[in-house]
C-alpha positions as CSV (number, residue, x, y, z in Angstrom):
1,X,-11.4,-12.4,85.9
2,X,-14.6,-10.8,87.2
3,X,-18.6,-11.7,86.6
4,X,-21.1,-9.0,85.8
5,X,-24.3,-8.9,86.3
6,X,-26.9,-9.9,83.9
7,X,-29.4,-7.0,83.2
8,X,-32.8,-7.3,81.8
9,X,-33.5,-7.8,78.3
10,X,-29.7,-8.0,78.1
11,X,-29.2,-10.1,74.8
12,X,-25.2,-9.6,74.1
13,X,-22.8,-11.5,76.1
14,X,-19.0,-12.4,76.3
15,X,-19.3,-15.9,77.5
16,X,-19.7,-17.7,74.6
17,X,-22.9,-20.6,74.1
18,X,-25.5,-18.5,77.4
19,X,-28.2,-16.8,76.1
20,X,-31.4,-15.7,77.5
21,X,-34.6,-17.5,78.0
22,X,-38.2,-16.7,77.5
23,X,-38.0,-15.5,81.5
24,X,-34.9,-13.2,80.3
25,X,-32.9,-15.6,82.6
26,X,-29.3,-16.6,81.3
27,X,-29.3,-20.0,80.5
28,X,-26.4,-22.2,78.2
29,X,-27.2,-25.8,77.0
30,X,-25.9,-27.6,80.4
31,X,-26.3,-26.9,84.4
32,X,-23.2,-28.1,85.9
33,X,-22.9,-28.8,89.1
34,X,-19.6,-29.1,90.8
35,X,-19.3,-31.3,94.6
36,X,-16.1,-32.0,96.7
37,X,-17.3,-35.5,97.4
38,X,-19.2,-38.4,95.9
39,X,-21.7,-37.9,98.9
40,X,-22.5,-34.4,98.1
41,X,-23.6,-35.8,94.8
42,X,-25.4,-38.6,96.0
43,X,-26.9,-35.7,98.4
44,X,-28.2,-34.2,95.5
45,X,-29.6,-37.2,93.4
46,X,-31.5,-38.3,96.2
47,X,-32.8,-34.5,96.9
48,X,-34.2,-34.1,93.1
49,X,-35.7,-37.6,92.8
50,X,-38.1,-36.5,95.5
51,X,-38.8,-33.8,94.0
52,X,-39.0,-34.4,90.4
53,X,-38.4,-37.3,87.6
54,X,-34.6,-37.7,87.1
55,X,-35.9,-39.5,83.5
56,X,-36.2,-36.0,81.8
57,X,-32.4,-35.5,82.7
58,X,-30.8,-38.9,82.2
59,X,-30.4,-38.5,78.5
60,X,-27.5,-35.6,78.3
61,X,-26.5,-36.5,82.3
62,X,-23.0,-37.3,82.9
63,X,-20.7,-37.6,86.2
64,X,-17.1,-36.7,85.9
65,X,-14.1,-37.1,87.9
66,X,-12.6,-34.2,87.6
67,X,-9.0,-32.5,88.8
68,X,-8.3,-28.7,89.6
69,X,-5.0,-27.2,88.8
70,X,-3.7,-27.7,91.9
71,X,-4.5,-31.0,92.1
72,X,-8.0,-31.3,94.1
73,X,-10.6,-33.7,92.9
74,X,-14.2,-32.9,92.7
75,X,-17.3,-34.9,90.9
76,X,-18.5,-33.1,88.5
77,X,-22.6,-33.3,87.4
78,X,-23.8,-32.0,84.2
79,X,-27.4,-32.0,83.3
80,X,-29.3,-30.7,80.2
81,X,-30.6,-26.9,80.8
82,X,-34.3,-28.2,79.8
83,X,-35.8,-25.4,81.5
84,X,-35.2,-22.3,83.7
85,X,-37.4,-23.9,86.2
86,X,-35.9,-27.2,86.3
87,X,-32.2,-25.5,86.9
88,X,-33.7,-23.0,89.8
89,X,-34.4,-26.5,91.3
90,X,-31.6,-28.1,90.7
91,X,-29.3,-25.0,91.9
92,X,-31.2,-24.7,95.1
93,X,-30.7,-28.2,95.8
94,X,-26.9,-27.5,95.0
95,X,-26.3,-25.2,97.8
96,X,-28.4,-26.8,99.9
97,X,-25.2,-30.0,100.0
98,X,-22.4,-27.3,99.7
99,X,-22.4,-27.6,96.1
100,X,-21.6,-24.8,93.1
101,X,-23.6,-24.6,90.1
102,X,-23.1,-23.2,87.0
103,X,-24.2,-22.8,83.0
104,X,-22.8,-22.7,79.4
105,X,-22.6,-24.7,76.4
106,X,-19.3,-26.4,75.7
107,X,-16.0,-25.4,77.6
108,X,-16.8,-21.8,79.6
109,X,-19.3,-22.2,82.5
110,X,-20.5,-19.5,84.6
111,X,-22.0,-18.7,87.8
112,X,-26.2,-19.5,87.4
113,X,-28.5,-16.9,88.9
114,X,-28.9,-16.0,92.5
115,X,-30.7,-13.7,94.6
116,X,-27.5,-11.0,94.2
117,X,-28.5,-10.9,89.9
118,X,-31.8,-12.7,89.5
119,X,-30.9,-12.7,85.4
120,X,-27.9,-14.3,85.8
121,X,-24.3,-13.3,85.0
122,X,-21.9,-13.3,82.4
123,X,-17.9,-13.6,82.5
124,X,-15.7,-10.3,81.3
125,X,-12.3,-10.9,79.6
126,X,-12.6,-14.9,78.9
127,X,-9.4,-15.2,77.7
128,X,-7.6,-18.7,76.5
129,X,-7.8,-21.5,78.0
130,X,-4.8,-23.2,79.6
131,X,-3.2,-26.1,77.9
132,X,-4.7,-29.4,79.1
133,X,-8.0,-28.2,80.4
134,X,-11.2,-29.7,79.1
135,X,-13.4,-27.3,80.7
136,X,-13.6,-24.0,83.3
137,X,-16.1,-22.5,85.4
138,X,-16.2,-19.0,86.5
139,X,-17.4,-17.7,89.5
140,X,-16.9,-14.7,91.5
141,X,-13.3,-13.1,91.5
142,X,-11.9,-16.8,90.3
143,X,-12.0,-18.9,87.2
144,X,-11.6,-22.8,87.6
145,X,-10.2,-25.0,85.2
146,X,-10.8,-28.9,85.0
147,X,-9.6,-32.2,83.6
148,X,-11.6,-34.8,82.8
149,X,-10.2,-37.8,84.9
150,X,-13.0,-40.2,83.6
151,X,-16.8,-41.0,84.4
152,X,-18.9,-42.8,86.1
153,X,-22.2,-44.0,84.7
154,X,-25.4,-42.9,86.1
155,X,-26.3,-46.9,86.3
156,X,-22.8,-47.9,87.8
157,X,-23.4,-45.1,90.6
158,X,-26.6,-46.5,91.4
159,X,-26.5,-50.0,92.0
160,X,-23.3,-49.3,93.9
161,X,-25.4,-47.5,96.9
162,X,-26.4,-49.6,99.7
163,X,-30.0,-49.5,100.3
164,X,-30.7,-47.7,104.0
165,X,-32.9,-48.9,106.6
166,X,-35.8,-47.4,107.6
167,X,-36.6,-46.5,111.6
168,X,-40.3,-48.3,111.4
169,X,-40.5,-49.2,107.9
170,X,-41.9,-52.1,108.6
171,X,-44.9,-50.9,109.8
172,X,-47.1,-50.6,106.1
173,X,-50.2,-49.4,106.0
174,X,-53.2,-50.4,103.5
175,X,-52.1,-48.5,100.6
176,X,-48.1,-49.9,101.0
177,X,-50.1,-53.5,101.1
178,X,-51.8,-52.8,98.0
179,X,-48.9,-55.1,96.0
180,X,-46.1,-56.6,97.9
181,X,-43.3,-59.2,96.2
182,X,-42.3,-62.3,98.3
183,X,-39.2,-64.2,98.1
184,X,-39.5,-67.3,99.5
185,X,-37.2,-70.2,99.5
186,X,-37.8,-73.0,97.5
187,X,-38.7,-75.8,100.9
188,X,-41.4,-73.1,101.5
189,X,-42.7,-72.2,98.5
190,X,-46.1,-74.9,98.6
191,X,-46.8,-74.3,102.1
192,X,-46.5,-70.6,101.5
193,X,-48.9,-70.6,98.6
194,X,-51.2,-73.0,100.0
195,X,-51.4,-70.7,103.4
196,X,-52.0,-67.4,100.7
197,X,-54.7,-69.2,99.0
198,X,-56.7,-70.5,102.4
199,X,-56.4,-66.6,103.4
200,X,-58.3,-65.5,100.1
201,X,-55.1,-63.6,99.4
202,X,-54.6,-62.9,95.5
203,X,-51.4,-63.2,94.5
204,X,-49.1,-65.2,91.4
205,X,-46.0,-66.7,91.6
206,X,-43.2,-67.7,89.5
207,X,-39.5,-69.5,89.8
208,X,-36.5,-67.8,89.0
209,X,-32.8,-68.3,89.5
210,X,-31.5,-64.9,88.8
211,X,-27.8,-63.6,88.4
212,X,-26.4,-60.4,90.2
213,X,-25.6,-56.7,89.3
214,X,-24.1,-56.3,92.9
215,X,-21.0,-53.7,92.2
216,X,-19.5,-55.7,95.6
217,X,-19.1,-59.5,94.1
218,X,-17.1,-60.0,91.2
219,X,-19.0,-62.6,90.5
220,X,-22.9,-63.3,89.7
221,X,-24.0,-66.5,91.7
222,X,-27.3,-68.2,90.9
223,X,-29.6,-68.3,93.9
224,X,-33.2,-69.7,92.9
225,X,-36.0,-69.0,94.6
226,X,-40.5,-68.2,94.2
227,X,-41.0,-64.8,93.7
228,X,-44.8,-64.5,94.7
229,X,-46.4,-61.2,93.9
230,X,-49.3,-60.5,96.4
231,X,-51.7,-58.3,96.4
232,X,-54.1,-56.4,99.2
233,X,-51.3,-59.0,102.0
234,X,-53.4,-58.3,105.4
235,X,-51.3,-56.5,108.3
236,X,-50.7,-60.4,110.4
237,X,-50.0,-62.0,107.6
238,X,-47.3,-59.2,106.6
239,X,-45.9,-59.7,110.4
240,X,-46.0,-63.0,110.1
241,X,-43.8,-63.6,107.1
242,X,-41.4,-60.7,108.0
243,X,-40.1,-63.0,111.0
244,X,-39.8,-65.9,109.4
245,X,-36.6,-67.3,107.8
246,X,-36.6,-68.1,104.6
247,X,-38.9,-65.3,103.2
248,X,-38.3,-62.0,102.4
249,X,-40.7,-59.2,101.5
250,X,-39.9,-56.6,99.1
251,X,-42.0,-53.2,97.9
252,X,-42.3,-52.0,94.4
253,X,-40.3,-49.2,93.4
254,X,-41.2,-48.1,90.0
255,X,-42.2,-50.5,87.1
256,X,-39.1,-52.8,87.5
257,X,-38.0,-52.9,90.6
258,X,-38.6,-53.7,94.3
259,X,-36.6,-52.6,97.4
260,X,-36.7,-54.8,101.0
261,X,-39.3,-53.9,103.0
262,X,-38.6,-51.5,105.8
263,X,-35.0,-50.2,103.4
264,X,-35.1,-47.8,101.3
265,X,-32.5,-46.4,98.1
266,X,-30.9,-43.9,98.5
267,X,-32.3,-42.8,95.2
268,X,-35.9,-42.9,94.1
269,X,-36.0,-45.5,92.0
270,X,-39.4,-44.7,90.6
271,X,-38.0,-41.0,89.3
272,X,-35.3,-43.0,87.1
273,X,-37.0,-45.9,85.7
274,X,-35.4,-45.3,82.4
275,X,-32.2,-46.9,83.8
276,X,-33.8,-50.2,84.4
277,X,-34.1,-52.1,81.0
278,X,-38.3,-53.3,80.0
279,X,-36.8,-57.0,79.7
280,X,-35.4,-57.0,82.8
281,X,-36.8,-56.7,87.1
282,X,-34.3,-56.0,89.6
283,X,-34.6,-56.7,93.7
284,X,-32.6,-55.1,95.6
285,X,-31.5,-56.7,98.9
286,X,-29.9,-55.9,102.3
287,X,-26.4,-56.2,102.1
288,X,-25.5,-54.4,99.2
289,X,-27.2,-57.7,96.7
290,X,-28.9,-56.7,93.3
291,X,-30.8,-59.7,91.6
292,X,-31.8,-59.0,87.9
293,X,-34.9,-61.5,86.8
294,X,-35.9,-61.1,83.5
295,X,-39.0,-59.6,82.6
296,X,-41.4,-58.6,82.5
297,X,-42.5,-60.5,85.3
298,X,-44.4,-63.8,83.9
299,X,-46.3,-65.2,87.2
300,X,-48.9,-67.8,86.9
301,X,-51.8,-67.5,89.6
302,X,-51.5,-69.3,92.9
303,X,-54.7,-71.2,92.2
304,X,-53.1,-72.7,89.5
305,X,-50.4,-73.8,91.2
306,X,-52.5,-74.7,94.7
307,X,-52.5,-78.7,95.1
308,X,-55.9,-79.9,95.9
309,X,-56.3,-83.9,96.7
310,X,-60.0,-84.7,97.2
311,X,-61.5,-88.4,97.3
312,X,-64.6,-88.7,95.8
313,X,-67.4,-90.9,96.9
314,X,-68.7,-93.6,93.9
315,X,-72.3,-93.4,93.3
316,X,-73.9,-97.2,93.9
317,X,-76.9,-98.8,92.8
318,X,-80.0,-97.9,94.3
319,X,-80.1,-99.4,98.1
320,X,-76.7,-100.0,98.7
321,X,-75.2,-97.8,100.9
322,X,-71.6,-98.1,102.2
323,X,-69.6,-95.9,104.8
324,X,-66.6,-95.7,103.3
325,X,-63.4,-93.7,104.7
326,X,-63.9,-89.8,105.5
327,X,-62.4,-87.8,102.5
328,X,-58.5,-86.8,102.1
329,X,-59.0,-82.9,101.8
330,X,-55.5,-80.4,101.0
331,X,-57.6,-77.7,100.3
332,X,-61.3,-78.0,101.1
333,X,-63.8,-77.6,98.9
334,X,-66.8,-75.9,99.7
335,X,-69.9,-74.1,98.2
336,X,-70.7,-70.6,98.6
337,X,-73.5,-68.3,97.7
338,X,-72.4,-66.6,94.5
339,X,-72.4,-62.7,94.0
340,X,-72.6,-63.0,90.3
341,X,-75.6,-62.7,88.0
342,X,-77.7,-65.9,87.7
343,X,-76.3,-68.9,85.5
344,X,-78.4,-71.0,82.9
345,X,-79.9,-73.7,84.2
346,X,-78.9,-76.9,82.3
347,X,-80.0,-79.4,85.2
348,X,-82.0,-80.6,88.2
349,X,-81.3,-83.1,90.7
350,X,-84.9,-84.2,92.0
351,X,-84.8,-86.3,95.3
352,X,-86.2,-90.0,94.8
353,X,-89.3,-89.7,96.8
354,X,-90.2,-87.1,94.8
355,X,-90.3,-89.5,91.4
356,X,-94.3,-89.9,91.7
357,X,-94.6,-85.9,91.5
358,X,-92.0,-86.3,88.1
359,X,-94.2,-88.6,86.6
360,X,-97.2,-86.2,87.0
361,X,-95.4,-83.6,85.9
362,X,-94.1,-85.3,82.4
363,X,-98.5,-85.8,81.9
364,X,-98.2,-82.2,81.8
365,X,-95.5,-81.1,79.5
366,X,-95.6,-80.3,75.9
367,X,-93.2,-83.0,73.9
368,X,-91.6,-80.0,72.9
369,X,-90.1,-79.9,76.5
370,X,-89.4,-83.9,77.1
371,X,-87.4,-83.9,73.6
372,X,-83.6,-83.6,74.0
373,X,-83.6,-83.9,77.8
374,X,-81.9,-87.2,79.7
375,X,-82.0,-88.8,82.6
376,X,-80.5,-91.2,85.6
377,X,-81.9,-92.7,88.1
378,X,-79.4,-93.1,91.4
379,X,-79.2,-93.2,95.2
380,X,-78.1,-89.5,95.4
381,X,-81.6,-88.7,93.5
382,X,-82.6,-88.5,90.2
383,X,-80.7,-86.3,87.7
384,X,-82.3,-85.0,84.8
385,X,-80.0,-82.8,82.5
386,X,-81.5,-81.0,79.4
387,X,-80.1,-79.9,76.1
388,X,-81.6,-76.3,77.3
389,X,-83.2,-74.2,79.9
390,X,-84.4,-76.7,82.2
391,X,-86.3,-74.5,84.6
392,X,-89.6,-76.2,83.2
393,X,-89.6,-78.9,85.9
394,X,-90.2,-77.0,88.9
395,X,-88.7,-79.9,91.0
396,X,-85.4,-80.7,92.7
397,X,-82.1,-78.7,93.2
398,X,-81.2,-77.0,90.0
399,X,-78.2,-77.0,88.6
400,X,-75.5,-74.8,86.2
401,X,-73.1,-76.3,84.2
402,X,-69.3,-74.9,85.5
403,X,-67.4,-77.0,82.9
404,X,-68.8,-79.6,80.6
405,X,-70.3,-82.1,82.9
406,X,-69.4,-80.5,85.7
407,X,-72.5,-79.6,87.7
408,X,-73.2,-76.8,90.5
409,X,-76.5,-76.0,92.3
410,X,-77.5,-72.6,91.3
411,X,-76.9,-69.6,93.1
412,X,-73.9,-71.0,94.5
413,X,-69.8,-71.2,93.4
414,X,-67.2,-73.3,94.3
415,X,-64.7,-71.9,96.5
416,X,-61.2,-72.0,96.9
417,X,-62.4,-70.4,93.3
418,X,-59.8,-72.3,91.3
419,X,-60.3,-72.5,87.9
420,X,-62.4,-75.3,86.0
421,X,-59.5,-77.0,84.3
422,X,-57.7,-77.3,87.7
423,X,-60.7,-78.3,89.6
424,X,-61.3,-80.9,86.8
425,X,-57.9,-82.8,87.2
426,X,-58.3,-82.6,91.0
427,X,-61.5,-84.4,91.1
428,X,-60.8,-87.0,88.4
429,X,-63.5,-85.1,85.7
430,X,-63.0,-86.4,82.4
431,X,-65.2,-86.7,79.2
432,X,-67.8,-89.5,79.5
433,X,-68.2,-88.5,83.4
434,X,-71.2,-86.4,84.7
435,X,-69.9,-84.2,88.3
436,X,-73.0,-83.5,90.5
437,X,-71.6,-81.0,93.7
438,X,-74.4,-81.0,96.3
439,X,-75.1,-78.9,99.0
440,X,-74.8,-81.5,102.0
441,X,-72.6,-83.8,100.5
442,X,-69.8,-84.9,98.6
443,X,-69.7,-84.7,94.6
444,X,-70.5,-87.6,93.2
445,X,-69.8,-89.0,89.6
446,X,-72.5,-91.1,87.0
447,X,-71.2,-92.8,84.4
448,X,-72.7,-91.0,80.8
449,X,-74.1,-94.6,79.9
450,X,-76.3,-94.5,83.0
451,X,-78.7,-91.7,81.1
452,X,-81.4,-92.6,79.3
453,X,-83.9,-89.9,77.2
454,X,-86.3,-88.5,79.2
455,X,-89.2,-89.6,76.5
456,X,-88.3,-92.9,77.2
457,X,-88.4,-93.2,80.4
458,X,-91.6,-91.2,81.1
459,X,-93.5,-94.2,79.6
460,X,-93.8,-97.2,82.0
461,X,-94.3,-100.6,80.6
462,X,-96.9,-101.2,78.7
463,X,-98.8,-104.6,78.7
464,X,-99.5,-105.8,75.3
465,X,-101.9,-108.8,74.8
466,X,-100.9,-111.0,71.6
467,X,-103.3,-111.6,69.0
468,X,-103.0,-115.2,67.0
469,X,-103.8,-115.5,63.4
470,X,-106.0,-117.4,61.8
471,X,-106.9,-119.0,58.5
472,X,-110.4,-117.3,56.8
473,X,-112.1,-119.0,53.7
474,X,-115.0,-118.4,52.6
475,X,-117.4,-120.9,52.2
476,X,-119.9,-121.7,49.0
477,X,-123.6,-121.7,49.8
478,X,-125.8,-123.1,46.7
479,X,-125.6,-121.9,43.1
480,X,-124.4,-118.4,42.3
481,X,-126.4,-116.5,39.8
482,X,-125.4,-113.3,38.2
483,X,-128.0,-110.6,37.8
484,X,-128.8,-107.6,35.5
485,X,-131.1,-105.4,36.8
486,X,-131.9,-101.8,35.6
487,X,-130.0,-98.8,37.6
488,X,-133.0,-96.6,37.2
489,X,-132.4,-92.5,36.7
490,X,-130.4,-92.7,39.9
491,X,-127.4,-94.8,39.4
492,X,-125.1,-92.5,41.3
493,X,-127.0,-93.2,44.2
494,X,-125.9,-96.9,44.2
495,X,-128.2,-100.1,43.6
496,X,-131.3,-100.2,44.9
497,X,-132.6,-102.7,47.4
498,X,-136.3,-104.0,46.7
499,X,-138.5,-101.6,47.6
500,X,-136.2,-99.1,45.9
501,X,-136.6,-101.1,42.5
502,X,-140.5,-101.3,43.6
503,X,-140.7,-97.0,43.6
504,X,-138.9,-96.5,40.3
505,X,-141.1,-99.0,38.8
506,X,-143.7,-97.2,40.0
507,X,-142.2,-94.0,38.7
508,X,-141.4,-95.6,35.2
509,X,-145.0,-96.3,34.9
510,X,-145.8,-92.8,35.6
């Protein structure tokens, strides 16, 4: 049995299922590769997924077991021919782990291209094929036959490969930071996300109790635990929870996976992420341990989850004034100048010294602007909130509306930036409640019965003097007499009085 070169433009050949590409290279439906070990075919997985995207191979890719004649065992990889490109990769890869390569179709395999016949080659005299033999390859002066001693699944092979650590992979830099996973127990998991969320790190969380794909336990064992997904984790903080038990730090690798920090797989995961299931996220451990979570991932944000007690001070009547206990703060709540673009202003908290300039100012203002608006008087000031824009009163701190009844001064947020509903529930906000934050105080709470309109309380109290009736009858003086005089030629004009009547007479007589 002898090969032959391959010349160009060459379109007959003997082996049966090779013909040539658009390159005029020989090229059958499959690349098989043929290694004496596992490792050499490990060797070559983890040489093309640097490389390239196994994806585009893993539909027609299958690993055999196979046996020689004389009874050697090799592994077998086949792989679809997509392109001659893709198999001049695959082949230099070959020989660069002391591996064979080959093409064909179905049960004859020859030789792929070298440097000796750039074309290719094709195999002279075929002949049968022994008895018992599921395939052969032919290379130069020998012909090879195999049988198929079973296979081992792409997924199988690579979940059974222990992930390999990395001299100084636990040094990251900014770009590695960008989106880290945490696994931290569950005795850890508040003080961990409350220590994230003082930091200003973003991140979500979320429990799971996963199960196992580890090819070394027979069985899957439940080991619950916060997986917290962190993003932009500074360089300390990294240090910091890499020594300490109980949390373990993990780096995506692909869309559905994450490898131990400072480990690596032997295969790129990110080159295969067909194998990993959409429903499913797997973590891959130290020590040969595989947890499968189900996904996608469904985290909640850590400000949701961040426990925030804060005691409020109650708001007492004008001139009392007790010193009660100094707040209960988790999480402290402060204001900060806000970056964002100006908020409506629904609301002004005027200082009560300043009430005499109010008053002047109501003189002033159209009803127009008093009609809708309301107002209560307190100790912290007075608070005057308006059913719109309320920058008409020039007076006071204003204030934006965060939440329904939930006041801020404007140009400033409330930071940790929790959301409303959470920072509701933490500070006892609830409908029928007005919040007021300050900027050199506590927040205090008015009852919504305290407000009055602000038309009725711009008018003070008026004093009213009270009129008594009386009873009027008119009183009878001498004998009435009725009266017919003449109107005259003016009787529109009404009746005349005497020296009216004395001028028409005069005019009559005329």
């Amino acid at each position: 049995m002898a090969l032959e070169h391959v010349a160009q433009g060459q379109t007959r050949f003997f082996t049966p299922g090779i013909a040539p590409d658009p390159r005029g290279i020989v090229l059958g439906r499959f690349i098989m590769m043929t290694f004496a070990t596992l490792e050499g075919a490990v060797s070559w997985f983890r040489l093309y997924s640097s490389e390239a995207s196994l994806d585009e191979l893993l539909a027609s890719l299958t690993i055999v077991k196979g046996r020689t004649a004389l009874g050697s065992r090799e592994i077998v990889v086949q792989i679809p021919a997509v392109s001659s490109y893709a198999a001049d990769r695959a082949a230099r890869l070959c020989r660069l782990v002391g591996g064979a390569t080959y093409t064909g179709t179905s049960k004859h395999y020859v030789k792929y291209r070298d440097d000796r016949s750039p074309y290719g080659y094709d195999a002279v005299d075929i002949g049968a094929m022994p008895a018992g033999t599921d395939f052969m390859v032919h290379g130069d002066e020998f012909a090879q036959g195999y049988v198929r001693e079973g296979e081992l699944p792409f997924q199988r092979l690579l979940f059974r490969l222990t992930i390999r650590k990395l001299p100084g992979g636990e040094q990251l830099d900014d770009e590695d930071r960008g989106e880290l996973y945490l696994a931290v127990a569950r005795g850890l998991a508040d003080g961990i996300i409350r220590y994230l969320w003082r930091n200003r790190v973003e991140a979500e969380a979320g429990l799971f109790t996963p199960g196992t794909t580890s090819a070394f336990e027979d069985q899957a064992r439940d080991r619950g635990y916060m997986l917290i997904r962190a993003r932009g984790l500074p360089e300390r903080i990294l240090a910091l929870f890499m020594g300490t038990p109980g949390i373990d730090v993990f780096k995506p690798a692909g869309a559905n996976a994450a490898v131990a920090v400072g480990y690596a797989h032997p295969i790129d995961l990110g080159s295969c992420a067909s194998v990993f299931p959409p429903e499913t996220f797997h973590v891959f451990w130290p020590g040969d341990r595989v947890d499968v979570l189900p996904g996608p991932l469904t985290l909640s944000d850590i400000g949701d989850l961040t426990r925030v007690d804060l005691e409020l001070e109650k708001v007492s009547e004008p001139g009392q004034h007790g010193a009660g206990p100094p707040p209960t703060i988790g999480v402290e709540l402060k204001l900060a100048v806000s970056m964002g673009p100006p908020k409506r202003v629904v609301a002004t908290l005027i200082a009560t010294e300043h009430g005499p300039r109010l008053k002047r100012i109501l003189f002033a203002l159209p009803p127009v602007s008093l009609r809708g608006h309301r107002v209560a008087v307190t100790d912290r000031g007075i608070l005057v909130i308006g059913s719109e824009n309320l920058d008409v009163i020039p007076l006071g701190q204003l204030m934006y509306e965060l939440t329904p009844g939930l006041l801020v001064p404007l140009g400033m947020e409330v930071v940790p930036r929790v959301t409303p509903e959470v920072l509701s529930r933490a500070l006892g906000h609830a409908a029928g409640l007005v919040t007021v934050f300050t900027n050199d105080g506590m927040p205090f709470q008015v009852q919504e019965s305290a407000f009055a309109t602000l038309e009725r309380r711009s008018l003070a109290k008026l004093e009213v003097d009270r009129a008594d009736s009386i009873s009027y009858v008119a009183d009878t003086v001498g004998e009435t007499r009725v009266v017919n005089d003449a109107v005259g030629r003016f009787a529109l004009w009404g009746f005349p009085d005497v020296s009216d009547r004395k001028l028409l007479g005069s005019g009559d007589k005329k």
